[in-house]
C-alpha positions in Angstrom: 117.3 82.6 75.3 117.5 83.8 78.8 114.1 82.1 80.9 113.9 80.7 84.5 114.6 77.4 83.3 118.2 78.5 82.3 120.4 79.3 85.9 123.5 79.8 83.1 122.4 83.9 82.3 123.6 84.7 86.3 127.2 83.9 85.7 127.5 85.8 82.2 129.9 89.1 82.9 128.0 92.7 82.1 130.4 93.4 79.1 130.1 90.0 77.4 126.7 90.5 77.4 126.6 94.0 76.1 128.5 92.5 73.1 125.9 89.9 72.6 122.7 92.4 72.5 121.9 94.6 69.5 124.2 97.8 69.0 120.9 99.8 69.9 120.4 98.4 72.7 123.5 98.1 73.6 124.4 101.5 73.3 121.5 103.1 75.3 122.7 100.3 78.2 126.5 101.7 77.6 125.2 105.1 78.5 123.6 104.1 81.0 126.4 102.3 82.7 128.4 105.7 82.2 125.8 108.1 84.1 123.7 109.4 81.4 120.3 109.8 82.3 117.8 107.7 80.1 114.8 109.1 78.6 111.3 107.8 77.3 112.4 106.3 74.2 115.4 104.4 75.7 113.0 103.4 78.5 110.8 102.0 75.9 113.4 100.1 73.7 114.7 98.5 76.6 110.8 97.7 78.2 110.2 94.8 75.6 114.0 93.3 75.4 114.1 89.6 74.7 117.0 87.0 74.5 120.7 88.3 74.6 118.9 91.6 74.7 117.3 91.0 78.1 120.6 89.5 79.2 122.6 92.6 78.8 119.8 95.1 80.2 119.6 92.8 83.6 123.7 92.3 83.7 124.2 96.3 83.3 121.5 96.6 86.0 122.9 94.6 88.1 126.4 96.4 87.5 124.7 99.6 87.9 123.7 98.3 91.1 127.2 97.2 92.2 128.5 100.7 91.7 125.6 102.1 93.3 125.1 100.7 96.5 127.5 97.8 97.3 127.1 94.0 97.2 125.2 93.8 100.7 121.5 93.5 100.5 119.0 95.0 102.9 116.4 93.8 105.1 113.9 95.4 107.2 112.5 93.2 110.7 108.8 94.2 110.8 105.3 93.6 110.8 102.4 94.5 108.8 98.7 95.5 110.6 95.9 95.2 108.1 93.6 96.6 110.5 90.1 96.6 108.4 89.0 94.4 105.5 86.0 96.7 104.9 86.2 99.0 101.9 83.9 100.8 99.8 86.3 101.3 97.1 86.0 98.2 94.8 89.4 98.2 93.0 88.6 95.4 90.6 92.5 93.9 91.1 91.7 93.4 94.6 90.4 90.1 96.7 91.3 91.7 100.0 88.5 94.0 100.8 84.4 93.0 102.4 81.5 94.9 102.6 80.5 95.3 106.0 78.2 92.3 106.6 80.5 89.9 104.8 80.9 86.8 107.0 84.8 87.3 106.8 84.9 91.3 107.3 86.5 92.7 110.3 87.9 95.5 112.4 90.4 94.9 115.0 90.2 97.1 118.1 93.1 98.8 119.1 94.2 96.7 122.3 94.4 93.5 119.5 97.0 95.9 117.4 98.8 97.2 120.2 99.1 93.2 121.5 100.4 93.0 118.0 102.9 95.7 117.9 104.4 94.0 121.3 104.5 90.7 120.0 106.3 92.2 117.2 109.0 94.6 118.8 109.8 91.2 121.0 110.4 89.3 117.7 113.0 92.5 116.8 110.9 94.8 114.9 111.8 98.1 114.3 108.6 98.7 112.1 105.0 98.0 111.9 103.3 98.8 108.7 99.7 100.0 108.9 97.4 100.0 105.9 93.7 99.0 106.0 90.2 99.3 103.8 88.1 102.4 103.7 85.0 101.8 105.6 82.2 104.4 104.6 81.9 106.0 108.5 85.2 105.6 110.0 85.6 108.4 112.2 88.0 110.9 110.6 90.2 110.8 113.7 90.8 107.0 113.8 93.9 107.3 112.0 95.7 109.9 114.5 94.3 108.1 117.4 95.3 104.6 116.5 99.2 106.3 116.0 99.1 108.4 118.9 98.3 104.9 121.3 100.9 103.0 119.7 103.7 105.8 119.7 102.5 106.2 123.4 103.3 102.7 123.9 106.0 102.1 121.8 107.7 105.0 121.0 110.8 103.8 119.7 108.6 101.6 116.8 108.7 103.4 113.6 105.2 104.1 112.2 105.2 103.3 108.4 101.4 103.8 107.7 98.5 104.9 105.8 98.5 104.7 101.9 98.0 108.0 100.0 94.3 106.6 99.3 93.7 106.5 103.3 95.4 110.2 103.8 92.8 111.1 101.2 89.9 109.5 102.8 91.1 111.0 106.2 91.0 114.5 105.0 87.4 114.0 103.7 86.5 112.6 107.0 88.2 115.3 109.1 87.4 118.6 107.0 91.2 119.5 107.7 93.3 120.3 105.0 95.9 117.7 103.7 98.4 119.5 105.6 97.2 119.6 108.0 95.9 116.2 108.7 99.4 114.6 107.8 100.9 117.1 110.5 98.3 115.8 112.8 99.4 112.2 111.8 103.2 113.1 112.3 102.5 114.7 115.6 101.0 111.5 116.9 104.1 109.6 115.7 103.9 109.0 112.3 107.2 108.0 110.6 106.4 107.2 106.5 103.6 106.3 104.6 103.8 103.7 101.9 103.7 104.7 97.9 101.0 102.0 97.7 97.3 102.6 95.8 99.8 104.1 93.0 99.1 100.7 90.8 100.0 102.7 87.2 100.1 106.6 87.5 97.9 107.0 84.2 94.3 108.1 84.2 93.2 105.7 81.7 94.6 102.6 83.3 93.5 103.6 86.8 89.8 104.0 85.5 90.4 100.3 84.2 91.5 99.2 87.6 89.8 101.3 90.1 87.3 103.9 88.7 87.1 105.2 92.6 90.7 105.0 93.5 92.1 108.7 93.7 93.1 110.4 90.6 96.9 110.3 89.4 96.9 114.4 90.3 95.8 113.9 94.0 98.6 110.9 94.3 100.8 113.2 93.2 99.8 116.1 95.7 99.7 113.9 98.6 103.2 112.6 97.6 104.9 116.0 97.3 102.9 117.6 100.4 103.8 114.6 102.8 107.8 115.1 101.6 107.4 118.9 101.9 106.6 118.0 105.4 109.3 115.8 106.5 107.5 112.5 106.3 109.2 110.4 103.5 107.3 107.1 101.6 108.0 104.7 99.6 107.1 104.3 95.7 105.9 101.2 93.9 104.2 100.0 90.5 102.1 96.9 90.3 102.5 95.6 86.9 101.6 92.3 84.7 97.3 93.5 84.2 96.2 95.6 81.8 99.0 98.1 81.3 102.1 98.2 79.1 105.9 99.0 78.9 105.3 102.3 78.0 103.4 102.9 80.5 106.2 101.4 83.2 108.4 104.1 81.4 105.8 107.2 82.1 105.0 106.0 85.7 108.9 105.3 86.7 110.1 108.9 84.7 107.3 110.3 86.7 108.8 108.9 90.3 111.8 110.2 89.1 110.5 113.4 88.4 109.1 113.8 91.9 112.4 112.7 93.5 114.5 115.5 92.0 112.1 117.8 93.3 111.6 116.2 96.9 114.2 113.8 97.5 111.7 112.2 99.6 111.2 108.6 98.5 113.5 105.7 100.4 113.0 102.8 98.0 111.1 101.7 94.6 109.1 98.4 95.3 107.7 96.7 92.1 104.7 94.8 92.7 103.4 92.1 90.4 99.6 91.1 90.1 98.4 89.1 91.8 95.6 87.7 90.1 93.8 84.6 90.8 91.4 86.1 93.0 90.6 89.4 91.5 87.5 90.2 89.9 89.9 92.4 87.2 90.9 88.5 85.8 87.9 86.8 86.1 86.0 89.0 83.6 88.9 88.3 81.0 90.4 92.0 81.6 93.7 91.1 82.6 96.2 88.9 81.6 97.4 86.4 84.4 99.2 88.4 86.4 103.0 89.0 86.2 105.6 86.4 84.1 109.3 85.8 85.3 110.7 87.6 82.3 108.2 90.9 83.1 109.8 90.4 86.9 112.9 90.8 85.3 112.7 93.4 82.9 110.9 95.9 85.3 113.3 95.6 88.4 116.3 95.7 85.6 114.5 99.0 84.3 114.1 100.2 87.4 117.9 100.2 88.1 118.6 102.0 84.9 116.0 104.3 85.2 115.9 105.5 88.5 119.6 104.6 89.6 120.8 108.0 90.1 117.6 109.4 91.9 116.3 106.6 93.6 119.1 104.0 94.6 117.3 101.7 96.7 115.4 98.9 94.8 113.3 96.5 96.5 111.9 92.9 95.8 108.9 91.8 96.6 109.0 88.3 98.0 105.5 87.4 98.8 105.0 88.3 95.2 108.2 86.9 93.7 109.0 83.7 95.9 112.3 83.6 96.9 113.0 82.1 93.9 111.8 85.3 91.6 113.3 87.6 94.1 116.6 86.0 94.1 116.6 86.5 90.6 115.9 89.8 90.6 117.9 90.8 93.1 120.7 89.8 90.9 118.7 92.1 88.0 119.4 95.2 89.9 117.3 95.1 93.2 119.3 95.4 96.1 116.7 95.1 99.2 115.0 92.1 100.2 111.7 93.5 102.0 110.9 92.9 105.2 110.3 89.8 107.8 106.1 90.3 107.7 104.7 88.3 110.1 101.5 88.5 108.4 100.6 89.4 105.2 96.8 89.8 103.8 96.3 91.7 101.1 98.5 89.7 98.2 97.0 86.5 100.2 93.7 87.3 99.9 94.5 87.8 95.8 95.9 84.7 95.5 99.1 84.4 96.0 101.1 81.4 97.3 104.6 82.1 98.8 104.1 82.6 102.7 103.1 85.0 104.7 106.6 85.5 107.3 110.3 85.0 107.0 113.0 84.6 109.7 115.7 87.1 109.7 117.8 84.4 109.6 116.5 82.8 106.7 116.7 85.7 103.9 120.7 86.2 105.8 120.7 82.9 103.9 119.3 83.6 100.8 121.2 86.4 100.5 124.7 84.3 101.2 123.1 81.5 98.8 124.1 84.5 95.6 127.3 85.8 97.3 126.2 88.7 98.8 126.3 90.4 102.2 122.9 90.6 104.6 122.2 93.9 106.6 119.7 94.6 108.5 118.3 98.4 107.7 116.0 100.7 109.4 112.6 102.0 107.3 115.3 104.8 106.2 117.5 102.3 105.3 120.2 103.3 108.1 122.1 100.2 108.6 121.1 98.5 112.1 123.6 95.9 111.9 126.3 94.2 108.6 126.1 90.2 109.1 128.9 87.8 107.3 130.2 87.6 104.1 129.0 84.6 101.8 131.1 81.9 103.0 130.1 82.6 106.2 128.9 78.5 108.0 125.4 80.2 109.0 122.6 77.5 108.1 119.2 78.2 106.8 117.0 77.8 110.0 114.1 75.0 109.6 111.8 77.3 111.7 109.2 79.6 110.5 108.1 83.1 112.6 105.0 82.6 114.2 102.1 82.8 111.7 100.2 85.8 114.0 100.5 88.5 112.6 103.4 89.8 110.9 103.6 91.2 107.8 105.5 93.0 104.6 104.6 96.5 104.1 105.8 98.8 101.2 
Protein backbone atom coordinates (compact mmCIF):
# COMPACT_ATOMS: atom_id res chain seq x y z
CA UNK A 1 0.00 0.00 0.00
CA UNK A 2 1.35 3.34 -0.85
CA UNK A 3 0.54 5.89 2.54
CA UNK A 4 2.69 8.60 4.15
CA UNK A 5 4.14 6.33 6.43
CA UNK A 6 5.96 4.46 3.51
CA UNK A 7 8.95 7.04 1.90
CA UNK A 8 9.75 3.62 -0.40
CA UNK A 9 6.69 4.63 -3.29
CA UNK A 10 9.14 7.98 -4.29
CA UNK A 11 11.85 5.85 -5.69
CA UNK A 12 9.64 3.31 -7.72
CA UNK A 13 10.27 4.12 -11.65
CA UNK A 14 6.83 5.21 -13.68
CA UNK A 15 6.87 1.91 -15.82
CA UNK A 16 7.40 -0.52 -12.93
CA UNK A 17 4.63 0.93 -11.59
CA UNK A 18 2.35 0.85 -14.51
CA UNK A 19 3.00 -2.93 -14.51
CA UNK A 20 1.98 -3.24 -11.02
CA UNK A 21 -1.56 -1.32 -11.31
CA UNK A 22 -4.64 -2.95 -12.98
CA UNK A 23 -4.52 -3.25 -16.96
CA UNK A 24 -7.54 -0.66 -16.77
CA UNK A 25 -5.89 1.55 -15.08
CA UNK A 26 -3.02 1.11 -16.47
CA UNK A 27 -4.00 1.67 -19.77
CA UNK A 28 -6.01 4.93 -19.40
CA UNK A 29 -2.39 6.17 -17.49
CA UNK A 30 -0.45 4.70 -20.74
CA UNK A 31 -2.57 7.00 -22.88
CA UNK A 32 -2.14 9.46 -20.90
CA UNK A 33 1.62 9.41 -20.87
CA UNK A 34 1.35 9.27 -24.78
CA UNK A 35 -0.81 12.65 -25.27
CA UNK A 36 -4.23 11.47 -25.36
CA UNK A 37 -6.57 13.69 -23.84
CA UNK A 38 -8.48 11.93 -20.86
CA UNK A 39 -12.15 12.15 -20.55
CA UNK A 40 -14.78 11.92 -17.64
CA UNK A 41 -14.80 8.30 -17.19
CA UNK A 42 -10.95 7.92 -17.14
CA UNK A 43 -11.03 10.92 -14.76
CA UNK A 44 -13.31 9.00 -12.67
CA UNK A 45 -11.53 5.53 -12.59
CA UNK A 46 -8.43 7.14 -11.75
CA UNK A 47 -10.25 9.62 -8.93
CA UNK A 48 -10.62 6.60 -6.32
CA UNK A 49 -7.24 4.63 -7.13
CA UNK A 50 -5.77 2.82 -4.14
CA UNK A 51 -2.51 0.71 -3.60
CA UNK A 52 -0.26 -0.15 -6.69
CA UNK A 53 -3.04 1.71 -8.50
CA UNK A 54 -2.43 5.09 -6.79
CA UNK A 55 1.29 4.36 -7.28
CA UNK A 56 1.25 4.26 -10.98
CA UNK A 57 -1.33 7.27 -11.42
CA UNK A 58 1.22 9.57 -9.12
CA UNK A 59 4.56 8.05 -10.95
CA UNK A 60 2.97 8.78 -14.61
CA UNK A 61 2.03 12.28 -13.14
CA UNK A 62 5.01 12.89 -12.03
CA UNK A 63 6.59 11.72 -15.56
CA UNK A 64 4.04 13.74 -17.20
CA UNK A 65 5.39 16.48 -15.31
CA UNK A 66 9.04 15.78 -16.22
CA UNK A 67 8.26 16.02 -19.98
CA UNK A 68 6.13 18.86 -19.39
CA UNK A 69 7.94 21.38 -17.76
CA UNK A 70 11.45 20.29 -16.56
CA UNK A 71 12.78 19.22 -13.13
CA UNK A 72 13.14 22.91 -11.69
CA UNK A 73 10.38 23.92 -9.41
CA UNK A 74 8.94 27.48 -9.08
CA UNK A 75 8.60 29.90 -6.53
CA UNK A 76 6.98 33.17 -6.38
CA UNK A 77 8.53 36.03 -3.52
CA UNK A 78 5.36 37.81 -2.35
CA UNK A 79 2.94 38.88 0.12
CA UNK A 80 -0.60 38.49 0.73
CA UNK A 81 -2.99 41.73 2.06
CA UNK A 82 -6.13 40.49 3.64
CA UNK A 83 -7.36 43.85 3.96
CA UNK A 84 -10.98 43.30 5.63
CA UNK A 85 -12.28 40.42 7.83
CA UNK A 86 -15.78 41.75 7.55
CA UNK A 87 -18.11 39.79 5.23
CA UNK A 88 -21.71 39.31 4.82
CA UNK A 89 -21.43 36.25 2.92
CA UNK A 90 -21.31 33.38 5.46
CA UNK A 91 -19.58 30.50 3.50
CA UNK A 92 -20.13 27.91 6.08
CA UNK A 93 -16.22 26.42 5.30
CA UNK A 94 -14.94 29.56 6.37
CA UNK A 95 -13.44 30.85 10.04
CA UNK A 96 -11.87 33.95 8.47
CA UNK A 97 -14.71 36.42 8.10
CA UNK A 98 -16.61 38.91 11.27
CA UNK A 99 -19.52 40.77 11.33
CA UNK A 100 -18.83 44.26 11.72
CA UNK A 101 -18.98 44.62 15.62
CA UNK A 102 -17.01 41.46 16.23
CA UNK A 103 -14.26 42.31 18.69
CA UNK A 104 -11.66 40.83 16.23
CA UNK A 105 -13.14 42.51 12.79
CA UNK A 106 -11.03 44.98 11.03
CA UNK A 107 -10.27 47.23 8.03
CA UNK A 108 -6.92 48.41 7.41
CA UNK A 109 -6.56 51.84 5.94
CA UNK A 110 -4.66 52.26 3.05
CA UNK A 111 -1.36 53.94 4.46
CA UNK A 112 -1.05 50.47 6.78
CA UNK A 113 -1.14 48.44 3.20
CA UNK A 114 0.94 50.58 1.34
CA UNK A 115 3.53 50.41 4.67
CA UNK A 116 2.95 46.74 3.82
CA UNK A 117 3.56 46.66 0.21
CA UNK A 118 7.13 48.55 1.01
CA UNK A 119 8.00 46.32 3.67
CA UNK A 120 7.37 43.70 1.24
CA UNK A 121 9.13 44.84 -2.14
CA UNK A 122 12.30 45.37 0.46
CA UNK A 123 12.09 41.71 1.46
CA UNK A 124 12.09 41.00 -2.70
CA UNK A 125 8.64 40.76 -3.65
CA UNK A 126 7.57 40.99 -6.96
CA UNK A 127 3.84 40.45 -5.87
CA UNK A 128 1.34 41.33 -3.34
CA UNK A 129 -1.90 39.41 -3.34
CA UNK A 130 -5.04 41.35 -2.39
CA UNK A 131 -8.19 39.52 -1.31
CA UNK A 132 -10.48 40.62 1.54
CA UNK A 133 -14.37 40.12 2.97
CA UNK A 134 -17.38 41.68 1.56
CA UNK A 135 -18.48 44.32 3.88
CA UNK A 136 -22.27 45.31 3.11
CA UNK A 137 -21.37 49.34 2.25
CA UNK A 138 -17.98 49.33 0.89
CA UNK A 139 -17.90 51.94 -1.51
CA UNK A 140 -17.95 50.50 -4.94
CA UNK A 141 -14.83 52.38 -5.87
CA UNK A 142 -12.55 51.07 -3.01
CA UNK A 143 -11.26 48.43 -5.05
CA UNK A 144 -9.82 50.76 -8.04
CA UNK A 145 -8.66 53.32 -5.59
CA UNK A 146 -6.74 51.02 -3.21
CA UNK A 147 -4.85 49.67 -6.84
CA UNK A 148 -4.46 52.89 -8.27
CA UNK A 149 -2.35 54.21 -4.69
CA UNK A 150 -0.33 51.23 -4.73
CA UNK A 151 0.53 51.11 -8.53
CA UNK A 152 1.20 54.99 -7.92
CA UNK A 153 3.61 54.03 -5.38
CA UNK A 154 4.91 50.97 -6.49
CA UNK A 155 4.56 50.60 -9.93
CA UNK A 156 6.82 47.88 -10.72
CA UNK A 157 4.75 45.49 -7.91
CA UNK A 158 2.54 43.18 -9.72
CA UNK A 159 -1.14 43.46 -8.49
CA UNK A 160 -2.62 39.90 -8.13
CA UNK A 161 -6.06 40.86 -6.59
CA UNK A 162 -9.64 40.54 -6.05
CA UNK A 163 -11.38 37.06 -6.22
CA UNK A 164 -14.20 36.67 -8.82
CA UNK A 165 -16.68 37.00 -5.67
CA UNK A 166 -15.13 40.66 -4.94
CA UNK A 167 -15.34 41.62 -8.93
CA UNK A 168 -18.90 40.61 -8.53
CA UNK A 169 -19.64 42.55 -5.47
CA UNK A 170 -17.79 45.54 -7.07
CA UNK A 171 -19.93 45.65 -10.08
CA UNK A 172 -23.04 45.67 -7.77
CA UNK A 173 -21.54 48.38 -5.88
CA UNK A 174 -20.48 50.48 -8.89
CA UNK A 175 -23.60 50.00 -11.38
CA UNK A 176 -20.76 49.58 -14.13
CA UNK A 177 -20.81 46.61 -16.15
CA UNK A 178 -18.30 43.80 -15.49
CA UNK A 179 -16.34 45.06 -18.17
CA UNK A 180 -16.11 47.68 -17.49
CA UNK A 181 -15.26 47.65 -13.86
CA UNK A 182 -12.37 45.07 -14.52
CA UNK A 183 -11.02 47.66 -17.23
CA UNK A 184 -11.25 50.26 -14.51
CA UNK A 185 -9.34 47.87 -12.21
CA UNK A 186 -6.65 47.16 -14.89
CA UNK A 187 -6.28 50.85 -15.66
CA UNK A 188 -5.34 51.49 -12.05
CA UNK A 189 -2.75 48.74 -12.21
CA UNK A 190 -4.26 45.58 -11.87
CA UNK A 191 -2.15 42.60 -13.00
CA UNK A 192 -4.33 39.05 -12.23
CA UNK A 193 -6.96 38.11 -10.13
CA UNK A 194 -6.97 34.88 -8.21
CA UNK A 195 -9.33 31.73 -9.36
CA UNK A 196 -10.32 31.65 -5.60
CA UNK A 197 -14.23 31.53 -4.29
CA UNK A 198 -14.37 28.68 -7.09
CA UNK A 199 -14.39 25.90 -4.00
CA UNK A 200 -16.38 23.07 -6.46
CA UNK A 201 -17.93 24.53 -9.78
CA UNK A 202 -21.31 22.51 -9.21
CA UNK A 203 -24.56 24.21 -8.14
CA UNK A 204 -25.50 21.66 -5.74
CA UNK A 205 -22.28 21.53 -3.80
CA UNK A 206 -21.88 25.32 -3.70
CA UNK A 207 -25.54 25.68 -2.16
CA UNK A 208 -23.98 23.17 0.56
CA UNK A 209 -21.04 25.33 1.07
CA UNK A 210 -22.05 28.85 0.50
CA UNK A 211 -25.77 29.40 -0.46
CA UNK A 212 -24.68 33.30 -1.14
CA UNK A 213 -21.44 32.70 -2.84
CA UNK A 214 -21.94 33.49 -6.67
CA UNK A 215 -23.44 30.98 -8.89
CA UNK A 216 -21.04 28.49 -10.99
CA UNK A 217 -22.44 30.62 -14.35
CA UNK A 218 -21.27 34.08 -13.01
CA UNK A 219 -17.73 32.35 -12.03
CA UNK A 220 -17.65 31.36 -15.24
CA UNK A 221 -18.44 34.81 -16.88
CA UNK A 222 -16.22 36.68 -14.75
CA UNK A 223 -13.41 34.12 -15.64
CA UNK A 224 -13.77 34.37 -19.48
CA UNK A 225 -14.58 38.32 -19.47
CA UNK A 226 -11.38 39.07 -17.24
CA UNK A 227 -9.14 36.75 -19.97
CA UNK A 228 -11.05 38.42 -22.91
CA UNK A 229 -9.56 41.50 -21.41
CA UNK A 230 -5.98 40.67 -21.00
CA UNK A 231 -5.96 40.12 -17.24
CA UNK A 232 -5.10 36.48 -16.62
CA UNK A 233 -6.00 34.43 -13.01
CA UNK A 234 -5.29 31.63 -11.59
CA UNK A 235 -7.64 28.39 -11.01
CA UNK A 236 -8.02 26.31 -7.96
CA UNK A 237 -10.39 23.60 -6.29
CA UNK A 238 -10.65 23.14 -2.52
CA UNK A 239 -11.46 19.64 -1.94
CA UNK A 240 -11.68 16.99 1.18
CA UNK A 241 -15.71 18.43 2.47
CA UNK A 242 -18.63 17.40 1.12
CA UNK A 243 -17.91 16.80 -2.53
CA UNK A 244 -16.64 13.78 -4.42
CA UNK A 245 -14.24 12.42 -7.19
CA UNK A 246 -16.62 12.96 -9.74
CA UNK A 247 -17.06 16.04 -8.98
CA UNK A 248 -13.03 16.94 -9.06
CA UNK A 249 -13.40 15.33 -12.64
CA UNK A 250 -16.46 17.96 -13.77
CA UNK A 251 -14.81 20.97 -12.10
CA UNK A 252 -11.01 20.14 -13.51
CA UNK A 253 -12.76 19.15 -17.35
CA UNK A 254 -14.46 22.33 -16.84
CA UNK A 255 -10.99 24.56 -16.14
CA UNK A 256 -9.89 22.80 -18.97
CA UNK A 257 -12.64 23.66 -21.04
CA UNK A 258 -12.18 27.42 -20.37
CA UNK A 259 -8.43 27.28 -21.10
CA UNK A 260 -8.82 26.07 -24.74
CA UNK A 261 -11.02 28.82 -25.22
CA UNK A 262 -9.00 31.56 -23.30
CA UNK A 263 -5.69 30.40 -22.69
CA UNK A 264 -5.88 32.68 -19.83
CA UNK A 265 -5.17 30.74 -16.58
CA UNK A 266 -1.17 30.65 -15.26
CA UNK A 267 -1.44 27.82 -12.76
CA UNK A 268 -3.99 25.17 -11.14
CA UNK A 269 -3.71 25.41 -7.17
CA UNK A 270 -5.53 22.67 -5.23
CA UNK A 271 -6.68 23.67 -2.03
CA UNK A 272 -7.58 21.22 0.77
CA UNK A 273 -10.15 22.04 3.68
CA UNK A 274 -9.24 23.34 6.12
CA UNK A 275 -11.59 22.42 8.67
CA UNK A 276 -11.21 22.71 12.28
CA UNK A 277 -12.68 25.99 12.59
CA UNK A 278 -15.45 25.95 10.11
CA UNK A 279 -18.95 25.97 10.94
CA UNK A 280 -19.37 23.46 7.61
CA UNK A 281 -17.53 20.63 10.23
CA UNK A 282 -18.96 21.42 13.35
CA UNK A 283 -22.49 20.62 12.32
CA UNK A 284 -21.28 17.06 11.05
CA UNK A 285 -21.54 18.20 7.25
CA UNK A 286 -18.14 17.61 6.31
CA UNK A 287 -15.76 15.15 6.66
CA UNK A 288 -12.38 16.36 8.40
CA UNK A 289 -10.97 18.14 5.83
CA UNK A 290 -8.39 16.73 3.30
CA UNK A 291 -6.33 13.14 3.86
CA UNK A 292 -2.71 12.65 2.44
CA UNK A 293 -3.90 10.08 -0.04
CA UNK A 294 -6.84 12.75 -1.43
CA UNK A 295 -3.57 15.29 -1.52
CA UNK A 296 -2.13 12.92 -3.69
CA UNK A 297 -4.67 11.70 -5.90
CA UNK A 298 -5.99 15.23 -6.88
CA UNK A 299 -2.56 17.04 -7.66
CA UNK A 300 -1.70 13.51 -9.59
CA UNK A 301 -5.12 14.01 -11.50
CA UNK A 302 -4.52 17.27 -12.03
CA UNK A 303 -1.28 16.52 -14.01
CA UNK A 304 -3.06 14.03 -16.14
CA UNK A 305 -5.91 15.95 -16.67
CA UNK A 306 -4.97 19.25 -17.34
CA UNK A 307 -1.25 18.60 -18.52
CA UNK A 308 -1.57 19.70 -21.97
CA UNK A 309 -3.80 22.88 -21.33
CA UNK A 310 -2.72 24.00 -18.05
CA UNK A 311 1.03 23.01 -17.33
CA UNK A 312 1.66 24.76 -14.29
CA UNK A 313 0.60 22.86 -11.09
CA UNK A 314 0.95 24.34 -7.79
CA UNK A 315 1.12 23.14 -4.11
CA UNK A 316 -0.31 24.63 -1.48
CA UNK A 317 2.03 24.63 1.47
CA UNK A 318 0.18 26.32 4.24
CA UNK A 319 -2.27 23.66 3.48
CA UNK A 320 -0.03 20.73 2.79
CA UNK A 321 3.07 21.32 5.16
CA UNK A 322 6.08 21.00 3.55
CA UNK A 323 5.92 17.63 4.19
CA UNK A 324 2.42 17.07 2.04
CA UNK A 325 3.75 19.42 -0.52
CA UNK A 326 7.01 17.77 -1.02
CA UNK A 327 5.09 14.87 -1.72
CA UNK A 328 3.06 16.15 -4.07
CA UNK A 329 5.31 17.88 -5.79
CA UNK A 330 6.83 14.70 -6.62
CA UNK A 331 2.91 13.62 -7.75
CA UNK A 332 2.94 15.97 -10.53
CA UNK A 333 3.05 19.59 -9.04
CA UNK A 334 5.76 21.51 -10.13
CA UNK A 335 5.45 25.08 -8.26
CA UNK A 336 5.89 25.65 -4.74
CA UNK A 337 3.65 28.82 -3.98
CA UNK A 338 4.78 31.72 -2.83
CA UNK A 339 7.00 33.23 0.35
CA UNK A 340 3.60 34.85 2.19
CA UNK A 341 4.54 36.86 4.81
CA UNK A 342 1.19 36.55 6.23
CA UNK A 343 -1.35 34.37 5.77
CA UNK A 344 -5.13 34.67 7.36
CA UNK A 345 -7.67 33.04 5.81
CA UNK A 346 -6.42 29.07 6.02
CA UNK A 347 -5.15 30.36 9.73
CA UNK A 348 -8.18 31.60 10.82
CA UNK A 349 -9.74 27.86 9.69
CA UNK A 350 -7.40 26.06 11.45
CA UNK A 351 -4.69 25.32 10.00
CA UNK A 352 -1.15 24.75 11.53
CA UNK A 353 1.84 25.00 9.12
CA UNK A 354 3.08 28.73 9.34
CA UNK A 355 2.24 31.64 8.02
CA UNK A 356 5.86 32.81 5.88
CA UNK A 357 8.74 31.03 4.24
CA UNK A 358 12.24 32.25 3.33
CA UNK A 359 13.20 32.06 -0.23
CA UNK A 360 16.02 30.37 0.91
CA UNK A 361 14.32 27.73 2.71
CA UNK A 362 11.80 26.19 -0.02
CA UNK A 363 15.52 26.53 -2.44
CA UNK A 364 16.12 23.90 0.09
CA UNK A 365 13.29 21.83 0.05
CA UNK A 366 13.28 21.77 -3.38
CA UNK A 367 17.25 20.50 -3.47
CA UNK A 368 16.14 18.01 -0.38
CA UNK A 369 13.97 15.83 -3.69
CA UNK A 370 16.61 16.56 -6.41
CA UNK A 371 15.29 19.24 -8.15
CA UNK A 372 16.20 22.74 -9.29
CA UNK A 373 14.71 26.07 -7.44
CA UNK A 374 13.62 29.17 -9.62
CA UNK A 375 12.36 31.94 -8.75
CA UNK A 376 9.18 32.96 -11.26
CA UNK A 377 7.29 36.04 -11.76
CA UNK A 378 3.06 35.85 -11.16
CA UNK A 379 3.30 34.84 -15.06
CA UNK A 380 5.69 32.43 -14.29
CA UNK A 381 8.63 34.19 -16.31
CA UNK A 382 11.68 32.90 -14.72
CA UNK A 383 13.32 35.81 -12.51
CA UNK A 384 16.31 33.93 -11.67
CA UNK A 385 17.48 29.50 -12.02
CA UNK A 386 19.44 28.75 -8.49
CA UNK A 387 21.78 25.40 -8.19
CA UNK A 388 21.30 22.09 -8.99
CA UNK A 389 20.59 19.57 -5.98
CA UNK A 390 23.97 18.93 -4.70
CA UNK A 391 24.43 22.31 -4.50
CA UNK A 392 26.27 23.08 -0.38
CA UNK A 393 23.28 25.75 0.24
CA UNK A 394 21.96 25.07 3.98
CA UNK A 395 18.44 25.44 5.06
CA UNK A 396 18.51 28.85 6.87
CA UNK A 397 17.33 28.69 10.78
CA UNK A 398 15.65 32.15 10.25
CA UNK A 399 12.08 32.79 9.62
CA UNK A 400 10.63 36.08 7.50
CA UNK A 401 9.31 38.42 9.72
CA UNK A 402 5.82 37.45 10.92
CA UNK A 403 4.10 41.05 9.62
CA UNK A 404 2.51 40.55 7.09
CA UNK A 405 3.24 38.43 4.36
CA UNK A 406 1.35 36.13 2.74
CA UNK A 407 0.41 33.17 0.00
CA UNK A 408 -2.06 34.15 -2.52
CA UNK A 409 -3.55 32.00 -5.27
Amino acid sequence: MLTELDPSWQDVEYGHALNRARPDVARILTRALEGHELGFDDGVALGSVEGDDLLALVKTADEMRRRAVGDAITYVVNRNLNFTNICFVGCAFCGFSRGPKAHDAYFHSTDKLLRKCREAVELGATEVCIQGGLPRDLNGTYYAQLLRDIHSALPELHLHAFSPMEIAHGVERTGLSLSEHLLSLKEAGLGSIPGTAAEILDNDVREELSPNKLRVERWIEIIKTAHSLGIPSTSTMMYGHTESPEHWVRHMLLLRDIQKETGGFTEFVPLGFIHTETRLFRKGNARAGHSFTEDLIVHALARVLLNGTIPNLQVSWVKLGFHGALACLQAGANDFSGTLMEESISKAAGADYGENVLPGELRALTRSIGRIPAERTTTYEIRQMFAAPDSDERLPVERMPAAGIGVGY
